[in-house]
BALOBA-1460 file (C-alpha; in Angstrom, 3 decimals):
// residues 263
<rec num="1" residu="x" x="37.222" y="1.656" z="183.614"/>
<rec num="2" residu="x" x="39.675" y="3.238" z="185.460"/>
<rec num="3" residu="x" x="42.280" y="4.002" z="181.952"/>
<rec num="4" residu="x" x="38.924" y="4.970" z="179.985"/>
<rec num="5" residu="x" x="38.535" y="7.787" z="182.673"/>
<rec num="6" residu="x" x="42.213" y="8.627" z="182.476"/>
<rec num="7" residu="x" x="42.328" y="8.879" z="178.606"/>
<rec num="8" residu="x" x="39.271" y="11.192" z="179.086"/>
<rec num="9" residu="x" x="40.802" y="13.283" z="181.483"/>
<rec num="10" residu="x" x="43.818" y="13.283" z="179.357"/>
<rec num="11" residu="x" x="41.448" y="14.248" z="175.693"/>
<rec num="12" residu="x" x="40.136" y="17.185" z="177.974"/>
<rec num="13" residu="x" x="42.660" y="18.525" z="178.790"/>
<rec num="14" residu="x" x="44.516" y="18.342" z="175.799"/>
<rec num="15" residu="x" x="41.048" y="19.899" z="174.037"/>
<rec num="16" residu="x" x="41.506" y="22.693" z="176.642"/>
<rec num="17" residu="x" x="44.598" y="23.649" z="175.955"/>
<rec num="18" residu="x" x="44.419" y="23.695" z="172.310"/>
<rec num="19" residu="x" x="41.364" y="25.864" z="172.819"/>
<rec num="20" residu="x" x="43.399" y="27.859" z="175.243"/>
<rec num="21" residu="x" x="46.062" y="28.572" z="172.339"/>
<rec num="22" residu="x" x="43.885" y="29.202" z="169.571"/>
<rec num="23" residu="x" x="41.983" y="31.723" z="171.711"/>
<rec num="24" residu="x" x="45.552" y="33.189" z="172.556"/>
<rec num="25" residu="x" x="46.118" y="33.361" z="169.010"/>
<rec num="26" residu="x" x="43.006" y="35.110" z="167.540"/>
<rec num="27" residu="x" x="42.684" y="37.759" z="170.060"/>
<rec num="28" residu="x" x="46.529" y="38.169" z="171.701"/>
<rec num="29" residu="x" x="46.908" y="41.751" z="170.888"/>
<rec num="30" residu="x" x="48.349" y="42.668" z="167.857"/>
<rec num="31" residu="x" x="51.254" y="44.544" z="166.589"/>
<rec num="32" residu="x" x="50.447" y="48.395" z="166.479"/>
<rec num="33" residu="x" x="51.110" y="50.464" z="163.174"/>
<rec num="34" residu="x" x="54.967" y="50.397" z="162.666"/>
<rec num="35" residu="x" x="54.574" y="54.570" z="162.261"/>
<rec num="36" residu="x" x="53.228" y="57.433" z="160.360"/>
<rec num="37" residu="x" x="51.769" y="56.426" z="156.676"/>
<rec num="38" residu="x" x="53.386" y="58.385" z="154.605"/>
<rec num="39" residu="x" x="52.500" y="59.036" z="150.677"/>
<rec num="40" residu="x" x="54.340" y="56.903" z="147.830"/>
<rec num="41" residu="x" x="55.545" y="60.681" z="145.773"/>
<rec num="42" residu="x" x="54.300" y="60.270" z="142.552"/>
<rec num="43" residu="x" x="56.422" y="62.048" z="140.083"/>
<rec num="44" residu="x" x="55.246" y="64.350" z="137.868"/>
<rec num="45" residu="x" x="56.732" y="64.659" z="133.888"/>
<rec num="46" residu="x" x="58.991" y="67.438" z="133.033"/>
<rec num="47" residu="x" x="58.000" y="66.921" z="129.476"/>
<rec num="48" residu="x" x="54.694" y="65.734" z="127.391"/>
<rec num="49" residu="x" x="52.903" y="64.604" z="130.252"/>
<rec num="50" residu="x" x="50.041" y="63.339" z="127.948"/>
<rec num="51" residu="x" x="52.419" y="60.525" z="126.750"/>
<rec num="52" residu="x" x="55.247" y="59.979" z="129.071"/>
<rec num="53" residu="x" x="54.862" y="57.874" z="132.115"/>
<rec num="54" residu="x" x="55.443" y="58.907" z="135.609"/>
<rec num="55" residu="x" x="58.128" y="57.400" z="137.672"/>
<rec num="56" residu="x" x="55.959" y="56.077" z="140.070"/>
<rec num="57" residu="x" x="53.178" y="53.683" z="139.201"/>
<rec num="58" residu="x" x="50.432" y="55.584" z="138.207"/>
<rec num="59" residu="x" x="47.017" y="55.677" z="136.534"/>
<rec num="60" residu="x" x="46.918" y="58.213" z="133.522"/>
<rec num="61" residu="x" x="44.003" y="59.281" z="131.275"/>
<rec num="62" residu="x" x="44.632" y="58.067" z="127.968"/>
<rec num="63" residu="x" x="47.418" y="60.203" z="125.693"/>
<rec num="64" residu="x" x="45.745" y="62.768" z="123.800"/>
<rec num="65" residu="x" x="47.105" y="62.943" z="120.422"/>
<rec num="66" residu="x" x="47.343" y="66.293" z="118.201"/>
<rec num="67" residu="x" x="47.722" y="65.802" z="114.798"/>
<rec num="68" residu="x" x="49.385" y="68.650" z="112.824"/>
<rec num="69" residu="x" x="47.361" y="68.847" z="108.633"/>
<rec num="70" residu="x" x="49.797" y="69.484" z="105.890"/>
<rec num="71" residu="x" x="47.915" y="71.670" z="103.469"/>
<rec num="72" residu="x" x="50.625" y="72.411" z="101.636"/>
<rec num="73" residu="x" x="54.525" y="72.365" z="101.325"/>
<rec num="74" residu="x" x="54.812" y="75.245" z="103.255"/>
<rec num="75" residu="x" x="56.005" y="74.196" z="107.404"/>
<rec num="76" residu="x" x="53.005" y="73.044" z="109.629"/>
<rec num="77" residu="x" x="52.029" y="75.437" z="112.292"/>
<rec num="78" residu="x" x="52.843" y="74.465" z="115.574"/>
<rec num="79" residu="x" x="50.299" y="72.566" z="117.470"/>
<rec num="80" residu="x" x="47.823" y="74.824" z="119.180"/>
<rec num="81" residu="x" x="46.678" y="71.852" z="122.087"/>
<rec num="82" residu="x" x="47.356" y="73.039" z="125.371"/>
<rec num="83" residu="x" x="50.159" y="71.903" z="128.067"/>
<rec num="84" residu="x" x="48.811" y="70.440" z="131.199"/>
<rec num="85" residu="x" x="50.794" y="71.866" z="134.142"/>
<rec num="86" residu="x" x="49.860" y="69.069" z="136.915"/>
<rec num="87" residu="x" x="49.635" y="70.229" z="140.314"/>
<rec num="88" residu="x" x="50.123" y="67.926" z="143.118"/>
<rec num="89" residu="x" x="47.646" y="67.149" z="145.752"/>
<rec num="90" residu="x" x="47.960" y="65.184" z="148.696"/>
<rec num="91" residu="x" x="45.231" y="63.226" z="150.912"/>
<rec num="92" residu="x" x="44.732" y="64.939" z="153.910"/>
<rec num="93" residu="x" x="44.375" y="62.096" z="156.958"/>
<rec num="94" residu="x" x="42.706" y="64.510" z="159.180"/>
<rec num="95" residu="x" x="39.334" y="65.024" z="157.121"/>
<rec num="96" residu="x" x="40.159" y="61.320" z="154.785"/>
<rec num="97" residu="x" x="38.905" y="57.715" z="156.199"/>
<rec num="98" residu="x" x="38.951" y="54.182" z="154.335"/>
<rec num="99" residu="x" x="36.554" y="52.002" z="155.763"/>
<rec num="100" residu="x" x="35.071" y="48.397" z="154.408"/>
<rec num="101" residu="x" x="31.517" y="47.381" z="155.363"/>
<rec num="102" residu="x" x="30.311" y="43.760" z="155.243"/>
<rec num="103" residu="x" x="26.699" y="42.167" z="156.206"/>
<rec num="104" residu="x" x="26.769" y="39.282" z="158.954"/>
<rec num="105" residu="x" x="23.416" y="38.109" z="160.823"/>
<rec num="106" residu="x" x="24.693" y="38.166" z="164.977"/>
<rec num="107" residu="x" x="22.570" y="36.095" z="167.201"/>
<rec num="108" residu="x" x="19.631" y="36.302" z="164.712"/>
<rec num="109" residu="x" x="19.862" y="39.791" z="163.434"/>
<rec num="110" residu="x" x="21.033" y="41.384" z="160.903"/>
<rec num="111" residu="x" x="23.904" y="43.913" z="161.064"/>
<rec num="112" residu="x" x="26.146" y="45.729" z="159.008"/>
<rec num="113" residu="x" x="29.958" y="45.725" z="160.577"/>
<rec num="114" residu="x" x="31.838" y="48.827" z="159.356"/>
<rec num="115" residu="x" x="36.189" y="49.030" z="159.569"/>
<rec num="116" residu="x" x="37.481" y="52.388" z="159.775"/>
<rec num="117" residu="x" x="40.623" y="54.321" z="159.827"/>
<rec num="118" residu="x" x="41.859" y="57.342" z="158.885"/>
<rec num="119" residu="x" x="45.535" y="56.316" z="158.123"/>
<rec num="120" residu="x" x="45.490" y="55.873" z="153.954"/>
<rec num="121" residu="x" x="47.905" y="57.902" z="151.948"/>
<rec num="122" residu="x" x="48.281" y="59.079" z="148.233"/>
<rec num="123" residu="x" x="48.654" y="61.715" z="145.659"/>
<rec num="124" residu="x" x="47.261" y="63.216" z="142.995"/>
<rec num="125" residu="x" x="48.012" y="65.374" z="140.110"/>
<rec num="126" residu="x" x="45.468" y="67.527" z="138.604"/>
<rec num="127" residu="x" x="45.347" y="70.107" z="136.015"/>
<rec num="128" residu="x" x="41.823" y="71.890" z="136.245"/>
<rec num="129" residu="x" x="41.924" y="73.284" z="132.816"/>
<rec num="130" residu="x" x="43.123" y="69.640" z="131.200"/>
<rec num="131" residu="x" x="41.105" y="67.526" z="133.318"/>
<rec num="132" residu="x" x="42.238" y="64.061" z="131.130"/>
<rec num="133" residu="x" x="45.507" y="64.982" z="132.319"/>
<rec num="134" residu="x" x="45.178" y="63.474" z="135.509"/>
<rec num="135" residu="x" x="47.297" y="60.965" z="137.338"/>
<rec num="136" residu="x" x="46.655" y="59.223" z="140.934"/>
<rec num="137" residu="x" x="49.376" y="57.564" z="142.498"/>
<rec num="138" residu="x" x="49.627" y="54.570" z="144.939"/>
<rec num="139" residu="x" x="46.815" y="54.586" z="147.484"/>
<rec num="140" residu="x" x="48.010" y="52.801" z="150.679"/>
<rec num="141" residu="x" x="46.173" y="51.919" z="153.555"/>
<rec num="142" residu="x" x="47.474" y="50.898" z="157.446"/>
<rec num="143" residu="x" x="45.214" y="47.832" z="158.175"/>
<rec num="144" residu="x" x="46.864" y="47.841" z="161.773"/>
<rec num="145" residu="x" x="45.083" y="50.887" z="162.647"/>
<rec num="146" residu="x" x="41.229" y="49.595" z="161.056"/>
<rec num="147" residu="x" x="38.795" y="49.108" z="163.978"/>
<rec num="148" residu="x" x="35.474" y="48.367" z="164.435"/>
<rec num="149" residu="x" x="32.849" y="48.643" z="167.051"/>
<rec num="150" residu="x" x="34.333" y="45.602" z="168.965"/>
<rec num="151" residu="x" x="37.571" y="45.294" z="170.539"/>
<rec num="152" residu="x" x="37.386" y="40.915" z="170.296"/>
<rec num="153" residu="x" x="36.088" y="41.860" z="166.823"/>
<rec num="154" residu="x" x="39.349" y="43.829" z="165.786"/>
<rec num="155" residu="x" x="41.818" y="41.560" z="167.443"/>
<rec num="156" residu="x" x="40.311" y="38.514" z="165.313"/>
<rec num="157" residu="x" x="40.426" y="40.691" z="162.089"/>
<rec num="158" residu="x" x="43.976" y="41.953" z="162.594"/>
<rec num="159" residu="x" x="45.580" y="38.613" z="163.748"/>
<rec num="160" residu="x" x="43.396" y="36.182" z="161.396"/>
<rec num="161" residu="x" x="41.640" y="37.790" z="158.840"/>
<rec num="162" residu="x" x="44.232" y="40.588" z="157.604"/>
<rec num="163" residu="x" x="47.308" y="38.740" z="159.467"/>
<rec num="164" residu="x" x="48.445" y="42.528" z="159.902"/>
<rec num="165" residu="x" x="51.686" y="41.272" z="161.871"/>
<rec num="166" residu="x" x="53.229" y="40.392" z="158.851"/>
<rec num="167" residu="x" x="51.044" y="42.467" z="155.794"/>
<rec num="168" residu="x" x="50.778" y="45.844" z="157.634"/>
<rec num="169" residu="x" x="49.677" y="47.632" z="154.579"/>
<rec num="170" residu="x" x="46.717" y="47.306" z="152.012"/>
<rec num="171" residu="x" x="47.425" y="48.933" z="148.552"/>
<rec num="172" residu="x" x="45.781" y="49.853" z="145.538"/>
<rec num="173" residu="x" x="47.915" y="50.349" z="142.472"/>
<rec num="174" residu="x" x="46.069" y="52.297" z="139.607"/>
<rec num="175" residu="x" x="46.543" y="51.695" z="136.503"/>
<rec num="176" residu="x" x="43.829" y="53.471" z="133.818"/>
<rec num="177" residu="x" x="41.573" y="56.364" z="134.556"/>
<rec num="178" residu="x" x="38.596" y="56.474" z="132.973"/>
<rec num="179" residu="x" x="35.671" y="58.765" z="131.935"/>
<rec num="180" residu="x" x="37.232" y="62.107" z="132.907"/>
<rec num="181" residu="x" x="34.874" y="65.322" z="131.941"/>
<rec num="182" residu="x" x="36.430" y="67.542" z="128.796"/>
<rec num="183" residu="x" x="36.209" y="70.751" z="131.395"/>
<rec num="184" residu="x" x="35.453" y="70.495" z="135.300"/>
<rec num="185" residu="x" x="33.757" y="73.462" z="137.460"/>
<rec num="186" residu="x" x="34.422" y="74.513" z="141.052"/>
<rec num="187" residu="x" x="31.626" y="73.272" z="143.259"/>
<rec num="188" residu="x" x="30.184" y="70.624" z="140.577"/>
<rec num="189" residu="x" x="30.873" y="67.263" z="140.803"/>
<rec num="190" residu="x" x="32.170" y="64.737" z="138.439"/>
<rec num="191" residu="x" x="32.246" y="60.674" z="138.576"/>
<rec num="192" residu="x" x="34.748" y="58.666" z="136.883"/>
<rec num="193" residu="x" x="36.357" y="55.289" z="137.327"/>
<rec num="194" residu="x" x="39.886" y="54.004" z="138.617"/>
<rec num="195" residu="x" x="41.221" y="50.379" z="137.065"/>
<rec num="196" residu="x" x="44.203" y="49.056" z="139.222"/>
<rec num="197" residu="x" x="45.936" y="46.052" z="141.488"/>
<rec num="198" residu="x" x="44.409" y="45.885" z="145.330"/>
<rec num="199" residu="x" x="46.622" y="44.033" z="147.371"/>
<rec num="200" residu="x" x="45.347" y="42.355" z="150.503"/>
<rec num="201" residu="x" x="48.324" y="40.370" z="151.997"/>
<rec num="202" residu="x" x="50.367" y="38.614" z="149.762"/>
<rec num="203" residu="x" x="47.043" y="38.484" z="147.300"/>
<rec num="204" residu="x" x="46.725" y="41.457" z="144.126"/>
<rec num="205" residu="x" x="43.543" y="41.561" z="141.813"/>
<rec num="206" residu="x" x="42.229" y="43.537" z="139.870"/>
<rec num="207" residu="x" x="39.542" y="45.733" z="140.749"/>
<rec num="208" residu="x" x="37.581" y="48.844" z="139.745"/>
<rec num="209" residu="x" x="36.586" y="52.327" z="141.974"/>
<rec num="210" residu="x" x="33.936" y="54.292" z="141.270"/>
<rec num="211" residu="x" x="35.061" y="57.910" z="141.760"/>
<rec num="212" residu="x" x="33.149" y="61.078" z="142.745"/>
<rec num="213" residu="x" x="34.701" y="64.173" z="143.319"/>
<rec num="214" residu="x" x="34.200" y="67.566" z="143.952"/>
<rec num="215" residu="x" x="36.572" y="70.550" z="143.450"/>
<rec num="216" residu="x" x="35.612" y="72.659" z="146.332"/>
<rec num="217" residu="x" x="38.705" y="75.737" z="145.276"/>
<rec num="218" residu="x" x="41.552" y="75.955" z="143.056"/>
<rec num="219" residu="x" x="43.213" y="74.355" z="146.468"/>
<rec num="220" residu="x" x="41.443" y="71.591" z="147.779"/>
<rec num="221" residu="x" x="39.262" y="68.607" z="146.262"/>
<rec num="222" residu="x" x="36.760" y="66.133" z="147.874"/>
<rec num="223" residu="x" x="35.685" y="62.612" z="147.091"/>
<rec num="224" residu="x" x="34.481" y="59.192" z="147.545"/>
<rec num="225" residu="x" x="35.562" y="55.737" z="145.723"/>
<rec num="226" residu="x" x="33.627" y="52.914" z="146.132"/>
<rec num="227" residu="x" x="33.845" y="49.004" z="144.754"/>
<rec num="228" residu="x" x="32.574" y="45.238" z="145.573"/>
<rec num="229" residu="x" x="35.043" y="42.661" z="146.463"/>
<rec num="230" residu="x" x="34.758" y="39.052" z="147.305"/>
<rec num="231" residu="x" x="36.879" y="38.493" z="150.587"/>
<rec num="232" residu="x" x="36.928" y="35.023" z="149.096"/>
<rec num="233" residu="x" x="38.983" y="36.331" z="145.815"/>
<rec num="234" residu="x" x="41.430" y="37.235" z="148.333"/>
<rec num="235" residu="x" x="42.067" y="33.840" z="149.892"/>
<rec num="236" residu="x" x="40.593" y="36.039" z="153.351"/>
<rec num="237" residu="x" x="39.616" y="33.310" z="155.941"/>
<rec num="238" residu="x" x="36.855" y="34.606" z="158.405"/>
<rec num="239" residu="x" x="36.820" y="32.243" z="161.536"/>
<rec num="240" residu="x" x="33.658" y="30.782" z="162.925"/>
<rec num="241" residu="x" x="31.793" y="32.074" z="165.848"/>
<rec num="242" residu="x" x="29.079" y="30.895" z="167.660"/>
<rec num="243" residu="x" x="27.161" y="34.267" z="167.787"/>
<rec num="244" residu="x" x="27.505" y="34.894" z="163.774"/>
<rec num="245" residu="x" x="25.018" y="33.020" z="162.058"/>
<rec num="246" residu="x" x="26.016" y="34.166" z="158.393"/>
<rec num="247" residu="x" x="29.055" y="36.252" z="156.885"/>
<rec num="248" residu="x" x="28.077" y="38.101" z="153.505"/>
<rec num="249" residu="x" x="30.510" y="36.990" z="150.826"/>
<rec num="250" residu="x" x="30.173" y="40.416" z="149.292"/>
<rec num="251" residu="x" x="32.861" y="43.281" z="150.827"/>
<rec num="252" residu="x" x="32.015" y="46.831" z="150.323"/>
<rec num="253" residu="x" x="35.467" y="49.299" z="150.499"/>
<rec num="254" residu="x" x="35.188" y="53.065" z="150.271"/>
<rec num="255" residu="x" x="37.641" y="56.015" z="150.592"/>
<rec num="256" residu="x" x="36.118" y="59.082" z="151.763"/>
<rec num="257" residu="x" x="38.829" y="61.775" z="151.286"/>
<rec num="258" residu="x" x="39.724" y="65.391" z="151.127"/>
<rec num="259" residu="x" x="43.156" y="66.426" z="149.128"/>
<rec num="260" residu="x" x="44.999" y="69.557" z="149.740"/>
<rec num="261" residu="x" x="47.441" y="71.316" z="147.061"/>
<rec num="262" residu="x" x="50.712" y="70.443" z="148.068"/>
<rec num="263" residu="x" x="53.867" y="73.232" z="149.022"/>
């Protein structure tokens, strides 16, 4: 009797600690953003910027192509389709958040937790008179710095979930633009959509935005992108809890943003 009670004391207290480290683990405090998120520059063409690519990984509309008639023998006229001259904007992280919202039921009701920040970076290139022309570069965002309405809750996210210690950054890579207007107006919106690579730790798929923007002045634009992801597709592990009932599978991830005309 007396060794039964000693192995027991002995499982207890080796279930204790073990408890004691995983707690440690999922909510020691995690590493703070490494510095200020700065923009990957996405270089604009010097020449045909309808057909050649940028430097930088970017999403294009598709090349417009002008085709010159030959009538006669006489020279063809030269093409009459005009330039784009791109003009670089950047997101502005004062008036810009990314956020993801997913559905969980906590202690029998139904809630809605929402991750925000307002450290995501990128640049675009716009001509307003050749709206097709346009190019958005790599969007990247500081998953360190997302927080929620719980402190326990953000700890778990950034040391488990997002493992932010050693994949600080979340990225979307764009590769096709489509649906651009022919002609865009200040004040009017427009929706389009964004193909490209999202990156979630050391996991890329493909995914697709929804785009809305505004052009508020020749100066500054406004918009919002929104998509669906599994958190599952993404090999994202959400730990149990006792007060979470269910997790949604579903992951909703916007970016509400303004972008200024750079220089």
């Amino acid at each position: 009797m007396m060794k039964i009670r000693q192995v027991a004391v002995v499982l207890g207290v080796v279930v204790v600690i073990a408890l004691g480290l995983l707690a440690f683990y999922v909510f020691r405090p995690p590493e703070a953003a490494s510095g200020p998120l700065e923009a990957v520059p996405l270089v604009l063409p010097t020449t045909a910027p309808l057909a050649q690519p940028t430097a930088a990984p970017a999403a294009t509309a598709a090349p417009v192509a002008t085709a010159v008639a030959e009538a006669t023998a006489t020279p063809a006229s030269p093409a009459t389709a005009t330039e784009p001259i791109l003009q670089l904007f950047a997101i502005d992280q004062s008036r810009s958040e990314a956020r993801f919202l997913i559905d969980e039921v906590l202690r029998g009701q139904p809630i809605t937790v929402v991750g925000v920040t307002n450290q995501v970076a990128g640049q675009i290139a716009l001509d307003p008179n050749v709206p097709a022309a346009a190019q958005v570069g790599i969007i990247q965002i500081n998953a360190r710095t997302l927080t929620t309405d719980n402190e326990l809750r953000n700890r778990a996210m950034r040391n488990v979930i997002l493992r932010t210690n050693q994949f600080e950054l979340i990225t979307f890579t764009p590769r096709a633009i489509n649906g651009l207007p022919d002609t865009v107006t200040i004040g009017v919106p427009f929706e389009f959509t964004i193909e490209g690579d999202l990156t979630i730790t050391d996991v890329t798929r493909p995914v697709t935005f929804t785009v809305t923007v505004t052009p508020v002045s020749q100066t500054e634009i406004s918009g919002i992108a929104k998509t669906t992801v599994l958190y599952r597709d993404f090999n994202l592990l959400i730990p149990d809890s006792p007060s979470v009932d269910t997790v949604a599978d579903e992951v909703r991830l916007e970016l509400e943003f303004v972008a200024t005309l750079v220089g």
